[in-house]
Structures are given as structure tokens and as C-alpha cells.
C-alpha positions in Angstrom: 106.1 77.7 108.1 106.9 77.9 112.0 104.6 81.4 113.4 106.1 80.7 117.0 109.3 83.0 116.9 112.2 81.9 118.2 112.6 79.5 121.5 113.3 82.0 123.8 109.8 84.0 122.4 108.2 80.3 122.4 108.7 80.0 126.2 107.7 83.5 127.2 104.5 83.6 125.1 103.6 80.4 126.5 103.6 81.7 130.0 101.6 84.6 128.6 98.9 82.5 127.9 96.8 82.3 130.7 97.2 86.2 131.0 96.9 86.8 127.4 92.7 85.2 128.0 92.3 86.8 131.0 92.7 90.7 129.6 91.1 89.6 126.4 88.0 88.4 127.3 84.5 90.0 127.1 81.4 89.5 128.9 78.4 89.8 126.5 80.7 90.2 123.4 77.6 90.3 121.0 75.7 92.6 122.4 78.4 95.3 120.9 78.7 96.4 117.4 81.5 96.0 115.4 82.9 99.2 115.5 82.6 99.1 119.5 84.4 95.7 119.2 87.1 97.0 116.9 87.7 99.7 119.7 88.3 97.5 122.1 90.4 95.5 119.9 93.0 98.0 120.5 93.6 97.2 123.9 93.7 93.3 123.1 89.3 93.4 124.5 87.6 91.1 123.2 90.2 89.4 121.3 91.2 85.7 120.8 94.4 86.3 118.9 97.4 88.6 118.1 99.6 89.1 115.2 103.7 90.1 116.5 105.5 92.5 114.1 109.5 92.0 114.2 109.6 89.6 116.6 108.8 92.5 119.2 107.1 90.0 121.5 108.4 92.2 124.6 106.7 95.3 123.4 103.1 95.6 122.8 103.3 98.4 120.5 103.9 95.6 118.0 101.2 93.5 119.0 97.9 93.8 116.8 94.6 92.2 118.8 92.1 90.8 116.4 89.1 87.9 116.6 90.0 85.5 114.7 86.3 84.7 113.3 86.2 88.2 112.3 89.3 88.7 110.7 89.4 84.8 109.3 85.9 85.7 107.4 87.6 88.4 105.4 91.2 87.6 104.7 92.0 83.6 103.2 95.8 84.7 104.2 95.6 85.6 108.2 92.8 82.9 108.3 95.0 80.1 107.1 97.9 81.6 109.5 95.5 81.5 112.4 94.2 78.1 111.6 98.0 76.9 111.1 99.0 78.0 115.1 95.8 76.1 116.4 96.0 73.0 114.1 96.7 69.8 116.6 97.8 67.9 113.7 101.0 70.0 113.7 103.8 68.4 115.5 104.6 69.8 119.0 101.8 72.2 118.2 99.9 73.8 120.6 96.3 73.6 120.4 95.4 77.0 121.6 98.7 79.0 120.1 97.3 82.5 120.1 100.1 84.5 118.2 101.7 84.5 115.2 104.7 86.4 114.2 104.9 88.0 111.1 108.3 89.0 110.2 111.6 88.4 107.8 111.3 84.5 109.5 107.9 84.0 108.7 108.0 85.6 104.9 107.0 89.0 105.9 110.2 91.7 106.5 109.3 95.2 107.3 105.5 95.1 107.4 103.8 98.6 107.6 101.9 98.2 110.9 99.8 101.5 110.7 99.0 100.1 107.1 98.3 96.4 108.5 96.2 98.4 111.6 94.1 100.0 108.8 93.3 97.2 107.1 92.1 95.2 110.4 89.8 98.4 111.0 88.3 97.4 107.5 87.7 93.7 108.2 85.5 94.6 111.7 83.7 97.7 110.4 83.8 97.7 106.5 85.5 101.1 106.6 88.7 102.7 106.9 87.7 106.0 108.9 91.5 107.3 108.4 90.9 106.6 104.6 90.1 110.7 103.5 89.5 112.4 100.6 93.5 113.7 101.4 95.3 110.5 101.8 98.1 110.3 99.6 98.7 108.2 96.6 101.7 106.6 98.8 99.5 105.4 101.6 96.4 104.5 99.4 98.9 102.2 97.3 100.7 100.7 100.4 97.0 100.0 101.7 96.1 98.1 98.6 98.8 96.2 98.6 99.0 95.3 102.2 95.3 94.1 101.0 96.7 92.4 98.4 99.3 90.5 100.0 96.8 89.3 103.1 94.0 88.6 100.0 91.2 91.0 101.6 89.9 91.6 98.0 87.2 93.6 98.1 90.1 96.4 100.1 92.4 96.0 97.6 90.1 96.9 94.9 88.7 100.0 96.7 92.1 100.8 96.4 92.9 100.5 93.0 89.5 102.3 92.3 90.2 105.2 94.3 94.5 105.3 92.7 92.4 105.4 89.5 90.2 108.2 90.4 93.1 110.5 91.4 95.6 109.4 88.9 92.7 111.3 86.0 92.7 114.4 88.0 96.3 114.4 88.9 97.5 116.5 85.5 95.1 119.1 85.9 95.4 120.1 89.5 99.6 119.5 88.6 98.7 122.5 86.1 96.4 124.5 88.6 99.0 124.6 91.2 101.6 126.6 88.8 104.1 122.9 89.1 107.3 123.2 86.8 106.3 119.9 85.5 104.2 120.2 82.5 101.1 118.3 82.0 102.6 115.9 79.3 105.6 115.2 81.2 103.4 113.8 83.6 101.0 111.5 81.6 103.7 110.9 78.9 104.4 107.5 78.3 107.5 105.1 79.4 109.7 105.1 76.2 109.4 108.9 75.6 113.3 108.4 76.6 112.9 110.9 79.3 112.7 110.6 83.3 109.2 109.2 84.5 108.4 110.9 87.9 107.1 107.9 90.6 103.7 108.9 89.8 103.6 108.6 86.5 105.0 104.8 87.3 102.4 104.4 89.6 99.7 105.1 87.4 100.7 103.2 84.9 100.9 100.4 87.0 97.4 100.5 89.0 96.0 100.7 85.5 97.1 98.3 84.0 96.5 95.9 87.2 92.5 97.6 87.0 92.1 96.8 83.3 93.6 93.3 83.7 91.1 92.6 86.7 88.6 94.3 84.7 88.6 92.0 81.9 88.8 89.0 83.9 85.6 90.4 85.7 83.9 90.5 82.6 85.2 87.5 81.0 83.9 85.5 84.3 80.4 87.4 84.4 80.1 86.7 80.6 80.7 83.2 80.9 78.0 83.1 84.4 75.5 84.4 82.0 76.0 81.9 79.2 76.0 78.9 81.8 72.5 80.1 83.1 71.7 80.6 79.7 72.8 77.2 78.5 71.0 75.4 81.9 67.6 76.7 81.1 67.7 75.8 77.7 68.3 72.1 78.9 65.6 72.5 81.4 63.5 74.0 78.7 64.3 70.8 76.0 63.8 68.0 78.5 
């Protein structure tokens, strides 16, 4: 899949190049932390790369600065991407591309950037400061599954975990606040043959997703333990 945008955004960005390393770079990048690098991510500092949203290559608001070892370590998905734009082997490719658009031509329409931003924040810092005990179950979901789609796993399932943790207290604070909606509308299940509200749907789906992952979690630490068990008792015979 082509990252470059169209020709006109081709011949532009290429021009950009030499100005795109000069604002980017750092002197004594690693003497920062990551959260001091992440801040200066913001302004493109040092950066190596940048992801486009919409094909807005004329407006910066749409640009999102990363490193590309930082953000390659954490997410298989922009890694790969990043890897693809720089990969000589590619026809007509340029060596040092240093974008990628990420749009309805590249398999991703209508990206959330603020959500996309957030889960950048998490791959420098391990953290999502904007992440509060408040958030809604809207943006927590739309988080996960922006961590989801770009496969920063460990994201994704702090997601689900925390979706889980609300979804139980969900019914009782629904009954504290004096809501219309009864308690057993709300957790009542699909084929009741009434009207599910969208959190009831949601629930029902992160929970089902956490108890599939669960099991395969178990299933693949039950089966670690029986190959350690089954190598020492070879060690042990021979």
C-alpha cells in the first residue's frame, strides 16, 4: 500500500525534506527523558517522522511528530508503516521518506487524531496523563480500539480493564443518581425483546472480548507451564 499521498502531496513533501530534518533535530537527544522528548514531539523536536491525517499535508494541525525507534518498539502496525516508506527495495521509493499518510487511501478514513495523539503519549511515557478517573466510556473505548487497530497491546488491554471496571459500577451509580432507567433495564440481556441502551451494548461487548482474551491468556500460560514442566523431566531422565 502507497503512504506517499497523492502526486501533487509527493512533490511538495519532497521539497519539505530538507526542512522537515532541520526543525526536527535535537542536539543531545538522550540526555532528555521520555516525557521531555514526548513534549517536544509536539512541535515536530526531536522527531524523525510524521504521520498525515486526511491528506492535510498543507496544514500541520494534522501532522503528528513521533521517533520512529520509539514508536516502532511499541506498535508492530506504525512500525511496519514506517519501515514500508524507508524500504529501498520498493520501487521509486525513497530511502529517507519521512511521512505517511493515513487516511480513506491508505485503509484508514476518519481516524480520531486526539485519540491517535493519546495513544502516541502512551508509547514515549507509558502513560496517558489525559486518561482520568472521569473519562468517559466513549473515549476510553475509542482509545482501545485506536490501540487495537495500530496493535499497541498492552494499551488496548488497559482499556478493556478499565471499560470492565466501570461497566460493574455503572447500575448502581444509574440508581444513585435518581435515572428513569431502572437497574435491570440496564444490565438486562440482548433478547429480553426490549431496546438495549449503547451501554448496555458496550458492555456486553468489552466482556465478552476480556473473557475471550482471558482464556486464551490462560490457555497459553497453562500450556508455558507444562512445556517447562515436560523439559525438566527430560533433563531429569537423561
Amino acid at each position: 500500500m502507497a503512504y506517499g499521498g497523492s502526486e501533487f502531496a509527493t512533490r511538495v513533501l519532497e521539497r519539505y525534506k530538507s526542512t522537515f530534518y532541520l526543525e526536527t533535530h535535537l542536539k543531545n537527544e538522550e540526555t532528555y527523558s521520555a516525557q521531555e522528548l514526548y513534549n517536544f514531539s509536539h512541535t515536530g523536536l526531536g522527531t524523525d517522522f510524521v504521520f498525515i491525517f486526511n491528506a492535510e499535508f498543507n496544514n500541520k494541525k494534522y501532522w503528528v511528530y513521533v521517533k520512529e525507534s520509539v514508536v516502532a518498539a511499541g506498535s508492530l502496525v506504525l512500525g511496519a508503516i514506517m519501515r514500508r516508506r524507508r524500504d529501498p527495495k520498493i520501487p521509486g521509493q525513497q530511502v529517507d521518506d519521512y511521512y505517511a499518510m493515513l487516511d480513506h487511501t491508505t485503509g484508514y478514513p476518519g481516524l480520531d487524531i486526539s485519540q491517535f495523539r493519546r495513544m502516541i503519549e502512551y508509547l514515549y511515557t507509558g502513560k496517558v496523563e489525559g486518561l482520568a478517573e472521569d473519562d468517559s466510556h466513549e473515549d476510553i473505548y475509542k482509545l482501545g480500539a485506536m490501540a487495537g487497530l495500530f496493535s499497541v497491546h498492552k494499551l488496548h488491554l488497559f482499556c478493556q480493564y478499565k471499560l470492565r471496571k466501570m461497566s460493574n459500577v455503572i447500575p448502581e451509580v444509574e440508581a444513585k443518581s435518581g435515572n428513569s432507567i431502572s437497574t435491570t433495564e440496564i444490565v438486562r440481556a440482548p433478547d429480553s425483546g426490549k431496546g438495549v441502551g449503547w451501554k448496555t451494548k458496550l458492555k456486553q461487548e468489552i466482556l465478552a472480548q476480556v473473557k475471550q482474551e482471558v482464556v486464551e491468556q490462560v490457555r497459553d500460560e497453562m500450556l508455558a507451564e507444562i512445556r517447562t514442566e515436560f523439559e525438566t523431566m527430560s533433563v531429569s531422565e537423561n
